[in-house]
C-alpha positions, 0 to 999 in steps of 0.5 A: 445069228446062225450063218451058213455060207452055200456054194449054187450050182446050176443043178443045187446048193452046196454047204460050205460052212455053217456058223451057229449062233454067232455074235455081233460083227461076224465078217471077220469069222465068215470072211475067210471061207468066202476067199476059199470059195472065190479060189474055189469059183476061180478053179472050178472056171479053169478046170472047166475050161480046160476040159472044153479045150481038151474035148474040142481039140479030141474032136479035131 
């Protein structure tokens, strides 16, 4: 089974990995890039939130 786990953004996909012709239980193979891209999610919301801040408080 080919795997491939994408990241959606509002404006596209992006790849994050891809596992070509993997056998059987794969979870423990895929896992660990979805624990990455849940960091990465989780990063993505602070910067994002700081950045509002910073914007917000520039037009004070």
């Amino acid at each position: 089974m080919n795997v491939i786990a994408r990241l959606g953004l509002a404006s596209t996909d992006v790849p994050l990995a891809t596992w070509p012709d993997l056998p059987g239980d794969w979870t423990r193979v895929v896992h660990p890039t979805l624990l990455e891209t849940i960091g990465l999610h989780a990063a993505l919301s602070v910067a994002t939130k700081a950045l509002h801040l910073a914007n917000h408080l520039a037009d004070v």
